[in-house]
LUMVO-17239 format. One record per residue (C-alpha): residue in three letters; x, y, z. Coordinates in pm, 1 decimal, decimal comma. Layout:
BEGIN
+---------+----------+----------+----------+
| residuo |       xx |       yy |       zz |
+---------+----------+----------+----------+
|     ala |        X |        Y |        Z |
...
+---------+----------+----------+----------+
//
This chain:
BEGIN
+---------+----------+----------+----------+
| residuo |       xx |       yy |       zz |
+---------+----------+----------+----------+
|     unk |      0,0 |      0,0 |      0,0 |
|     unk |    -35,8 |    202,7 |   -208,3 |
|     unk |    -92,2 |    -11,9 |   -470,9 |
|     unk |   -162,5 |      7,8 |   -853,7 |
|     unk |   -476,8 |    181,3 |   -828,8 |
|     unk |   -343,8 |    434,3 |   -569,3 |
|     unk |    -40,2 |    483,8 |   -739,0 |
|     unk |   -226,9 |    556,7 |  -1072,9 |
|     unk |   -461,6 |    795,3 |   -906,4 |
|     unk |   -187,0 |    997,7 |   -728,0 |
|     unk |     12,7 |   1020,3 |  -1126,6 |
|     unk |   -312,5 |   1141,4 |  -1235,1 |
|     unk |   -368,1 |   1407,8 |   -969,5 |
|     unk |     -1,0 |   1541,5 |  -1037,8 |
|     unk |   -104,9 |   1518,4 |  -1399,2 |
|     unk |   -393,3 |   1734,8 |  -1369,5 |
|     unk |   -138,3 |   1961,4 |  -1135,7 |
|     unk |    192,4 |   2016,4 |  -1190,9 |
|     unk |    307,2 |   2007,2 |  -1588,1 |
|     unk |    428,0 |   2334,7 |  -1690,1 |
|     unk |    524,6 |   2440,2 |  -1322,0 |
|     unk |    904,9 |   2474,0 |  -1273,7 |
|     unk |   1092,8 |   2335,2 |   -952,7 |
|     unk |   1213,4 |   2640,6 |   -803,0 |
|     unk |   1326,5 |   2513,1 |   -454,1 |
|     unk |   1343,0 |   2212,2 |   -280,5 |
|     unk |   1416,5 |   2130,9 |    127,6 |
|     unk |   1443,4 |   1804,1 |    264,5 |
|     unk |   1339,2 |   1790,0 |    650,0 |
|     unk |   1431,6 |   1403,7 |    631,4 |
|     unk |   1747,9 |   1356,2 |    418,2 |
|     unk |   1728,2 |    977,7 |    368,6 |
|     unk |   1399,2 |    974,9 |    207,3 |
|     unk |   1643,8 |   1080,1 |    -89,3 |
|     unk |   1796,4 |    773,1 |   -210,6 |
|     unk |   2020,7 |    909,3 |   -469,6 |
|     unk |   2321,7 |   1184,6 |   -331,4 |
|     unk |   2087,5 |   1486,9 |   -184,7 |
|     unk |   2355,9 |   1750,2 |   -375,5 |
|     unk |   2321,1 |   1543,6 |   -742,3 |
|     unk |   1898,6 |   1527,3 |   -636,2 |
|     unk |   1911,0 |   1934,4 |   -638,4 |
|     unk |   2105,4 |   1978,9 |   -918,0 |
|     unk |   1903,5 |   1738,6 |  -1121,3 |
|     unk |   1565,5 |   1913,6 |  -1051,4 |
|     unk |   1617,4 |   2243,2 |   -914,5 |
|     unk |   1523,0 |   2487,2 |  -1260,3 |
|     unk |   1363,3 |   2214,6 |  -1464,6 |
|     unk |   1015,1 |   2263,5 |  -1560,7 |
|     unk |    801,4 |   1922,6 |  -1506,6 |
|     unk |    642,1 |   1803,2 |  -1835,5 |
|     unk |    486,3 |   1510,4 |  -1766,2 |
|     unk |    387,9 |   1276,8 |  -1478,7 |
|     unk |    324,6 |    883,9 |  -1488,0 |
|     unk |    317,4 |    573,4 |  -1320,2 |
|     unk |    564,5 |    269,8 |  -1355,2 |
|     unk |    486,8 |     -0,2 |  -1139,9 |
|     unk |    433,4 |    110,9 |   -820,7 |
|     unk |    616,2 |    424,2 |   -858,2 |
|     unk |    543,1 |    744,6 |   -967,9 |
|     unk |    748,5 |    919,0 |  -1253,1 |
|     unk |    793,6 |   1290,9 |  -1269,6 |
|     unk |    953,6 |   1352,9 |  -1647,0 |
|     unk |   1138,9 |   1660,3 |  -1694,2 |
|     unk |   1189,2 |   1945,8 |  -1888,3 |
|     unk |   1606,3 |   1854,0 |  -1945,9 |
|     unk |   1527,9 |   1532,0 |  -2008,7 |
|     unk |   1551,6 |   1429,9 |  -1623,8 |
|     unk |   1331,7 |   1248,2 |  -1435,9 |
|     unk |   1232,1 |   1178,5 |  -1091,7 |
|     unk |   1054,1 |    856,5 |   -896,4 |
|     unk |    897,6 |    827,2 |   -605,7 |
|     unk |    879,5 |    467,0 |   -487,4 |
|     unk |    633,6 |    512,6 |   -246,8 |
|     unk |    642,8 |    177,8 |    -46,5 |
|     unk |    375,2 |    149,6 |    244,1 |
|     unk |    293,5 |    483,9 |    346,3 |
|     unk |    416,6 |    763,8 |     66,5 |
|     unk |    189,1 |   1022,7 |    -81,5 |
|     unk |    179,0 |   1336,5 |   -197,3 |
|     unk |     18,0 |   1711,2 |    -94,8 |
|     unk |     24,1 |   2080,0 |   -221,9 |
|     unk |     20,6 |   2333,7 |     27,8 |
|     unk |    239,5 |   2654,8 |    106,7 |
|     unk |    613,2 |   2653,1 |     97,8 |
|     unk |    761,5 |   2630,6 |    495,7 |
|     unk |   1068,3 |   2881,5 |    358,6 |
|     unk |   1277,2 |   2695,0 |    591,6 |
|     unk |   1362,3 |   2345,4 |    772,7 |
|     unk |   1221,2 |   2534,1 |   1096,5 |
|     unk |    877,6 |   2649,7 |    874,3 |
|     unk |    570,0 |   2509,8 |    902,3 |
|     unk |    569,3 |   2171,5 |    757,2 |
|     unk |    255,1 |   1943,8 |    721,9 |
|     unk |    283,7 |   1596,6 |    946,4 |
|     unk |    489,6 |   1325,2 |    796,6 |
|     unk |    604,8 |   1575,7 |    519,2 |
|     unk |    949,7 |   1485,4 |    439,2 |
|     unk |   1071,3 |   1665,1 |    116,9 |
|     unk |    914,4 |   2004,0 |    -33,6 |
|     unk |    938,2 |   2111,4 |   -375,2 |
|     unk |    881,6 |   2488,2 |   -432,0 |
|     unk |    664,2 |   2503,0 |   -775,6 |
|     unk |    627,6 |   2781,8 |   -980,7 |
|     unk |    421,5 |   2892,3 |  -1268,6 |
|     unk |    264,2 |   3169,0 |  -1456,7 |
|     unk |    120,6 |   3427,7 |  -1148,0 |
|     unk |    107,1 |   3131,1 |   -895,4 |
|     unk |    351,4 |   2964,1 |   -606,7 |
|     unk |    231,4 |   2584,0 |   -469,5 |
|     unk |    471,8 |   2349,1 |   -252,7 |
|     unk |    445,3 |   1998,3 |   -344,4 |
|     unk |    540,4 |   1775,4 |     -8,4 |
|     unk |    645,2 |   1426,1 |    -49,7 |
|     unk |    484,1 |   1267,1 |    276,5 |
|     unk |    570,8 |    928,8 |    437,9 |
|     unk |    420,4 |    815,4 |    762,4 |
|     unk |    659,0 |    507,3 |    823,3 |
|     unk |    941,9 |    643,5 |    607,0 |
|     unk |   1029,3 |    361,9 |    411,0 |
|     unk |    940,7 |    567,7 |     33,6 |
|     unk |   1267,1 |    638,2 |   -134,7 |
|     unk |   1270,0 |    938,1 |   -396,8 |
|     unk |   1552,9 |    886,0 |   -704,9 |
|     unk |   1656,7 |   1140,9 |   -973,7 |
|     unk |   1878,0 |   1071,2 |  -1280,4 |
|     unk |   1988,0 |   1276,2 |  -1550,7 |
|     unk |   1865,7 |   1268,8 |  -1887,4 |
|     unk |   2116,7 |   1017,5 |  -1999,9 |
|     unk |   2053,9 |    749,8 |  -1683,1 |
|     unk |   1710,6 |    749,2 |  -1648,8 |
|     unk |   1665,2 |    459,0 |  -1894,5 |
|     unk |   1944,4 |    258,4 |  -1730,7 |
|     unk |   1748,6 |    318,1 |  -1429,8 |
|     unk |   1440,1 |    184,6 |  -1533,2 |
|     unk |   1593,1 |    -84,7 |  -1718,9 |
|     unk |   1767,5 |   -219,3 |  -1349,5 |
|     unk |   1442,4 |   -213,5 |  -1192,8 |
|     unk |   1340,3 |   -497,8 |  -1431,7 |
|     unk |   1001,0 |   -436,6 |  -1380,8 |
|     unk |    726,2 |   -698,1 |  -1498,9 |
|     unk |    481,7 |   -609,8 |  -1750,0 |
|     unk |    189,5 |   -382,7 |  -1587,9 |
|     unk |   -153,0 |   -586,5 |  -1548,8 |
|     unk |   -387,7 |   -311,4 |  -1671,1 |
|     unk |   -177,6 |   -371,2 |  -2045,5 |
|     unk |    -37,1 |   -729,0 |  -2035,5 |
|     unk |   -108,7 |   -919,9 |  -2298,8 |
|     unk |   -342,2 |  -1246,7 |  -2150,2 |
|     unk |    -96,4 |  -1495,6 |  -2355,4 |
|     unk |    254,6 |  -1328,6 |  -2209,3 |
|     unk |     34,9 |  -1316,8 |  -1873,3 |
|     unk |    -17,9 |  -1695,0 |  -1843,0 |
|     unk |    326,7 |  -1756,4 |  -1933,8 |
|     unk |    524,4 |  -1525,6 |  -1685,8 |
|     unk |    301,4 |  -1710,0 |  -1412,5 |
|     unk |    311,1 |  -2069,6 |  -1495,4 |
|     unk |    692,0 |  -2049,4 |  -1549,5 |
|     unk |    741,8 |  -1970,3 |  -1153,2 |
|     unk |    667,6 |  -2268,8 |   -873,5 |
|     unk |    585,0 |  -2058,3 |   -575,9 |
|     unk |    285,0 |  -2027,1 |   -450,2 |
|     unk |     37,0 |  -1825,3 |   -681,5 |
|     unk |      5,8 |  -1480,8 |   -411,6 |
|     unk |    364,7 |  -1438,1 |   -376,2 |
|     unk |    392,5 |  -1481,7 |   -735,4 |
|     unk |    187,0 |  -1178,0 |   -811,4 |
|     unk |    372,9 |  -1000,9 |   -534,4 |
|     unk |    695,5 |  -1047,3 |   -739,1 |
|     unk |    709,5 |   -715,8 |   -929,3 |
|     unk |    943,0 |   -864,2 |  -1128,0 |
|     unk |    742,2 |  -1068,7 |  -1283,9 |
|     unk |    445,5 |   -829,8 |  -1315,8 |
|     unk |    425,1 |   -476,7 |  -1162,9 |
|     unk |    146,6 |   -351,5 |   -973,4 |
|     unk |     -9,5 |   -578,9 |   -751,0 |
|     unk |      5,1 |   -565,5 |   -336,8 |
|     unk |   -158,8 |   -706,6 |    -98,6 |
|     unk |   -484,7 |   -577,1 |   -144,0 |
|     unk |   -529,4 |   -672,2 |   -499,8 |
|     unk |   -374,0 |   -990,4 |   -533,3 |
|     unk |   -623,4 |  -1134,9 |   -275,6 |
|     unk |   -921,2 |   -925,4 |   -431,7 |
|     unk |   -818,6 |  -1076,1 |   -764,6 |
|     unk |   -751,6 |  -1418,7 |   -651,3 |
|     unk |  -1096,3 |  -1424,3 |   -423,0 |
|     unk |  -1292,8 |  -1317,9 |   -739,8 |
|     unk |  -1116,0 |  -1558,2 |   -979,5 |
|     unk |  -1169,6 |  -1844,1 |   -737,8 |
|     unk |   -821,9 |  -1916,0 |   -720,5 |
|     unk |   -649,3 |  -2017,4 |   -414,9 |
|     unk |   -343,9 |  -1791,8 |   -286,4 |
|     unk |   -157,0 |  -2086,6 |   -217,6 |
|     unk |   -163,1 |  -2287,9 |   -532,7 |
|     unk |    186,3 |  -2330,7 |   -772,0 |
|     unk |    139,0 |  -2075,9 |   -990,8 |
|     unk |    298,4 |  -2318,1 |  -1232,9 |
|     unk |    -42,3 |  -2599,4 |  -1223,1 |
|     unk |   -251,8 |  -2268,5 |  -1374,3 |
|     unk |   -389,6 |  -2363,5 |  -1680,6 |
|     unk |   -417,5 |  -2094,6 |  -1931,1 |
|     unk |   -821,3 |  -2047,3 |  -1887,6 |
|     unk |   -739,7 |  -1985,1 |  -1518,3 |
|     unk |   -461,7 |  -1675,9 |  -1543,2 |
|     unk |   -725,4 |  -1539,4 |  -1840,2 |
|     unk |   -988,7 |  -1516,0 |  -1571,8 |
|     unk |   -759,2 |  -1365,4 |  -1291,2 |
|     unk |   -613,2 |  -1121,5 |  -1534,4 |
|     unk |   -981,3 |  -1019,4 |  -1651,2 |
|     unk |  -1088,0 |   -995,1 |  -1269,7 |
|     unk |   -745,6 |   -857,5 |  -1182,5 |
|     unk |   -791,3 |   -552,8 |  -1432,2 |
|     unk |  -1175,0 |   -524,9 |  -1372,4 |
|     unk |  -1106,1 |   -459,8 |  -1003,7 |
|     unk |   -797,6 |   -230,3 |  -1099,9 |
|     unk |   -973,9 |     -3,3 |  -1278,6 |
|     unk |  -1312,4 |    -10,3 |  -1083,6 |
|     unk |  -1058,1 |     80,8 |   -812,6 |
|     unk |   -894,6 |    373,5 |   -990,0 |
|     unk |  -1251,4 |    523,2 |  -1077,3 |
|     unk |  -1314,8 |    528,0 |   -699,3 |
|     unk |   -984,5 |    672,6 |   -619,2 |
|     unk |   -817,1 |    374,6 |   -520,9 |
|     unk |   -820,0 |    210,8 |   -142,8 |
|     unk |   -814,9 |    395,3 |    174,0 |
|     unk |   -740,7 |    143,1 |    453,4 |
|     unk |   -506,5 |    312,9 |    637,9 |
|     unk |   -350,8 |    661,5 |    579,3 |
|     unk |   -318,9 |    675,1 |    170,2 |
|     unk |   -467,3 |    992,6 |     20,4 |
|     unk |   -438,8 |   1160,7 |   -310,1 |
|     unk |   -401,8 |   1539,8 |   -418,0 |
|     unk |   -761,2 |   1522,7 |   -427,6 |
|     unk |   -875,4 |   1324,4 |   -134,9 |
|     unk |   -881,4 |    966,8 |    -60,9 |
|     unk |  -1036,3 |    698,1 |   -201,3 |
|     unk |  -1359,8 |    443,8 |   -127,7 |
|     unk |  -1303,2 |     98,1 |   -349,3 |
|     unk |  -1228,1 |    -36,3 |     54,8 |
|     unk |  -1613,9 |    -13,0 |     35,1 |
|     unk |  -1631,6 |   -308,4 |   -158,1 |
|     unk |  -1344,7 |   -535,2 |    -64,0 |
|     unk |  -1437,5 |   -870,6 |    -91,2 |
|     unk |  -1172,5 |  -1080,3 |     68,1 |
|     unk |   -876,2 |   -844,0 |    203,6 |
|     unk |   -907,5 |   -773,8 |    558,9 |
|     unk |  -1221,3 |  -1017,3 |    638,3 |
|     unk |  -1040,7 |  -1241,2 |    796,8 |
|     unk |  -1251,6 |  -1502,2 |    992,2 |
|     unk |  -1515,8 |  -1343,1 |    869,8 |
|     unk |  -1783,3 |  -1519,7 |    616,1 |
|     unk |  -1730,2 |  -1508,2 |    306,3 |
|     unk |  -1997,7 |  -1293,2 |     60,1 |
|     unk |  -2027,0 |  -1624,8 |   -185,8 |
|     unk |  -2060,9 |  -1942,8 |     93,2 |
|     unk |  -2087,9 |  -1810,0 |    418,6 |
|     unk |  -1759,3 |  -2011,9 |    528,9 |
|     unk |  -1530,3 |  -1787,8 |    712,5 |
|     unk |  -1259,0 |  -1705,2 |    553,1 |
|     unk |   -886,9 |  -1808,7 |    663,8 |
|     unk |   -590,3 |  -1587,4 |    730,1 |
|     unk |   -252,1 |  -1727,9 |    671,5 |
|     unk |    129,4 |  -1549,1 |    553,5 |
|     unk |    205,5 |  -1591,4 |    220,9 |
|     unk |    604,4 |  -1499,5 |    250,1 |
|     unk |    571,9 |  -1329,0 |    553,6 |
|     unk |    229,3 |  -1123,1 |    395,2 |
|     unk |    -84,3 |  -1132,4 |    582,3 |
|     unk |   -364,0 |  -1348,4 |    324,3 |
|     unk |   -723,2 |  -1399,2 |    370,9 |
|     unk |   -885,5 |  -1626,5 |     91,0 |
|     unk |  -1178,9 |  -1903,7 |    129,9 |
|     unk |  -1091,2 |  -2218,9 |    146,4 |
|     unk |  -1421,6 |  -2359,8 |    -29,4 |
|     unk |  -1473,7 |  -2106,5 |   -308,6 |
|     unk |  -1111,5 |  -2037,8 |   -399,7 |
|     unk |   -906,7 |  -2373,3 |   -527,3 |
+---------+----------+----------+----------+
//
């Protein structure tokens, strides 16, 4: 958390934000949030106009106007927020706000924070002429919501683990968490701790139709907000209609046989064990 759909949701409220606004400033009121040398970081961004913000993954891509670009890897807790600039590391800062970027455009000042609860989000910058090395290293999987069903099957079957760890692999595709893999694998009918390798190909075409049904149903709404994760533009409500995650013990919507909680490498996992096999 956040996941895909928050991730995607946060990219598109920068989207609608920040293009055409140059970095004018940034402070850093916890240093090791920035992974990559804090001097290189400023130099990198400090003047450059952003042009363009994404999502890879998990993380969020700010492209640049030099050809830079910065990520955000946003791990359990990170998230962004506009509000006024502090001036200094003795300002006002919002809670959990850990970096500040000074934006400015045509007749208007914002401050973009970077905020992290548990401090585990890492933010990167490379110069034009890394950035693709960059991404390359991460060796990211291929992103559910665009996969095609074919490549899908075959990235999963090829691995022996169990079937929810697979998906947690971002390696092997990018985007899923905890949330979504069990939401996905509860509405597909598939049990978390199956070899991903005995899926037949009828079986990952159904979870990746479910998977990127739920995805975007998700995004529509905002994405999940089970715990702190908010957008530029408020939170989100798809934890309204979780099916499996969280319910632990509870009964399950299809059956009425509670469901079971177990760790799936060291991950909390709720699935039934009479609808899901």
């Amino acid at each position: 958390m956040p996941e895909l759909p928050e991730a995607e949701t946060m990219a598109r409220d920068l989207q609608r934000r920040t293009p055409g606004l140059l970095i004018a400033d940034l402070l850093a009121a916890y240093p090791p949030i920035i992974a990559s040398d804090g001097d290189l970081f400023r130099e990198i961004l400090v003047g450059q106009t952003i042009v363009q913000v994404g999502r890879l993954g998990k993380l969020v891509r700010f492209d640049l106007s030099s050809g830079a670009a910065f990520f955000a890897h946003l791990k359990m807790t990170g998230q962004f927020a506009l509000g006024p600039w502090p001036g200094s590391l003795e300002g006002h800062w919002p809670p959990h706000a850990r970096v500040a970027f000074l934006l400015k455009g045509v007749g208007s000042t914002t401050t973009l924070f970077y905020k992290d609860v548990r401090k585990f989000g890492r933010l990167r910058a490379f110069a034009a002429d890394k950035v693709q090395a960059y991404v390359d290293g991460l060796a990211l999987g291929p992103d559910p919501l665009t996969v095609d069903p074919q490549i899908f099957h075959k990235r999963l079957s090829a691995q022996r683990g169990r079937l929810k760890g697979v998906l947690l692999d971002q390696k092997i595709v990018a985007g899923f968490g905890n949330i979504y893999a069990d939401e996905s694998l509860f509405a597909a009918g598939l049990s978390p701790l199956r070899s991903a390798a005995s899926l037949s190909e009828k079986e990952t075409s159904l979870l990746l139709t479910e998977a990127r049904r739920i995805m975007n149903e998700s995004i529509k709404l905002r994405g999940s907000t089970v715990d702190n994760y908010q957008g530029l533009e408020g939170g989100g409500s798809y934890q309204d209609k979780h099916q499996a995650y969280g319910k632990g013990g509870k009964p399950c919507p299809k059956c009425g046989q509670p469901f079971l909680k177990v760790a799936v490498l060291g991950r909390s996992t709720v699935y039934c064990p009479v609808c899901q096999n």
